[in-house]
N, C-alpha and C positions, 0 to 999 in steps of 0.2 A: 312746935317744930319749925313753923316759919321763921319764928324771930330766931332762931338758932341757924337757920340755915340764911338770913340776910346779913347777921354778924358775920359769920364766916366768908358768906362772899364779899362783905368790904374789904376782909384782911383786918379788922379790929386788932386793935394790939392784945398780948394774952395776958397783960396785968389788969385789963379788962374784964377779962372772960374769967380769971383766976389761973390759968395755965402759967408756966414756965416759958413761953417763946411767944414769937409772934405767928399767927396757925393764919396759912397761906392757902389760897383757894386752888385744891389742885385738879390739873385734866388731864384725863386720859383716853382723850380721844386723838382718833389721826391727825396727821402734820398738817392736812388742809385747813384741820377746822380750830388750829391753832395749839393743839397739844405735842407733847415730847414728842422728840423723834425718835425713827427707831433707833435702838442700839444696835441691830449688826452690821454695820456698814464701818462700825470698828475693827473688826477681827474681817470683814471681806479681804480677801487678797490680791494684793495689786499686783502692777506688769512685773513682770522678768525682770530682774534687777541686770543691766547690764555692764555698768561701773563698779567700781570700789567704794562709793559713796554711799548707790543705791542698796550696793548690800550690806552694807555697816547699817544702817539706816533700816532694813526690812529685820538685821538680826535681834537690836535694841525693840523693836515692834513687836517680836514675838518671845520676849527674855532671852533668847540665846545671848552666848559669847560670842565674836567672829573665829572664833576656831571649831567651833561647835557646828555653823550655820552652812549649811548645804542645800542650795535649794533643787526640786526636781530638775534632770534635764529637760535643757528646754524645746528641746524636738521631741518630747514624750507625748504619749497619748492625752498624758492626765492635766487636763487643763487648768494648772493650780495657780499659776502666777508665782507669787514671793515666797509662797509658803512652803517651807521646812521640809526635807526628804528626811524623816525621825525615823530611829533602825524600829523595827516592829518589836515590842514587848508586850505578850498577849497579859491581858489581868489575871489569868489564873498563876502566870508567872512571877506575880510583881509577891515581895515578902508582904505577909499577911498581918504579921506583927508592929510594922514599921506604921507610926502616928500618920495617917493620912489627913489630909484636909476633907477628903470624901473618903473612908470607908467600904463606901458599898461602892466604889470604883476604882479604887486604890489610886487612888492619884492627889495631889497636891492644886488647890489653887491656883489660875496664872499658868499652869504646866500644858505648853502645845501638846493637841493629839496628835497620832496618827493618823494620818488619813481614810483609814480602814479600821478605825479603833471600833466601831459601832459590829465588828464581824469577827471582834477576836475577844468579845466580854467575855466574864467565867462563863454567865447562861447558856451561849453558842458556843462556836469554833477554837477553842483551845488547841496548838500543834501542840505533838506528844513531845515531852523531854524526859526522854527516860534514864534509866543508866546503862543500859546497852543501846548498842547499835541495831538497825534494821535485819543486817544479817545475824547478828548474835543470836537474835529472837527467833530466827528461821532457825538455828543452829539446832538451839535448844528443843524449839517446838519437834523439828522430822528426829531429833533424838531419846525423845518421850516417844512418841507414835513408831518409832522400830523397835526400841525397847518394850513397851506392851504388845506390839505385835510380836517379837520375839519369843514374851514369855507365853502368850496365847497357842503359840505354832507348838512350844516344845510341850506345855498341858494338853495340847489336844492330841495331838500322834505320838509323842515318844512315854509319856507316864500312864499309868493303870488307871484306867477306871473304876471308880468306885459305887456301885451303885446299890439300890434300894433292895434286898433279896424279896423277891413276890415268888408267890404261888404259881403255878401253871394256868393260862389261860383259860378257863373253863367254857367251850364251846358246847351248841345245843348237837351239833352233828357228831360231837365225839360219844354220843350214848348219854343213858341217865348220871348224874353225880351225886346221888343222894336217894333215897329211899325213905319211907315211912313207919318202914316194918320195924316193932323192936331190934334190938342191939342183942348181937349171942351174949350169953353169959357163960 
């Protein structure tokens, strides 16, 4: 295990070792102690574009087209810098059939989020798209609940009752109901 692992941190060539390439000694430890840096300081997002230049330039940064690219205003709360005001498209809404790059998030490769995408997945907050409206559904709903109430009011007071025929109550204070004695014949 040693001599494999002294080969490899020469960098021996791989017609050497038998391999296809040349097998490079990799690290992955932090920037200090001499390994990669991080990656997200790619996608961070920079100042307010305030020219025509800087925004051509932040749209090409996040694949927009400049007709496309709108960034937040910039006296908003949301302190986003360059990045993208994208209309909100929850994932329960995106077509389910359409070749995704990711599947389980229906999205494409390379495709800016929303900024609020992590609060509008299928798992959580889906808004309703229905095919009626808010009042429609009020419409309908108080028009089922007077309609069985209606029909409950005219069953109870306006039509007959039908009920079980029973016998007469047989209490102990109304006298004996029964006897022992033979039956006359």
């Amino acid at each position: 295990m040693a001599s494999v692992m002294r080969i490899v941190s020469r960098g021996m060539c791989a017609q050497q070792l038998g391999c296809f390439g040349p097998v490079r000694h990799l690290q992955t430890g932090p920037a200090r102690l001499g390994g990669p840096l991080p990656w997200n300081y790619l996608w961070k997002p920079g100042p307010y574009p305030e020219n025509e230049d800087q925004r051509l330039a932040a749209a090409k940064k996040y694949g927009l087209i400049p007709e496309d690219y709108k960034p937040y205003p910039k006296d908003s709360d949301r302190m986003t810098g360059d990045y993208p005001d994208l209309p909100l498209v929850p994932e329960g809404h995106r077509n389910a059939m359409y070749e995704w790059d990711y599947p389980q998030y229906r999205r494409d490769y390379g495709e800016p989020l929303h900024e609020d995408f992590d609060m509008y997945r299928e798992t959580r907050y889906t808004p309703f798209r229905g095919r009626w409206t808010e009042g429609e559904m009020w419409r309908v709903f108080l028009g089922i609940l007077a309609f069985m109430s209606g029909t409950w009011y005219i069953a109870e007071y306006y039509l007959p009752h039908y009920q079980r025929p029973v016998l007469e109550l047989q209490r102990i204070t109304d006298g004996p109901h029964y006897t022992f004695e033979p039956a006359d014949e």
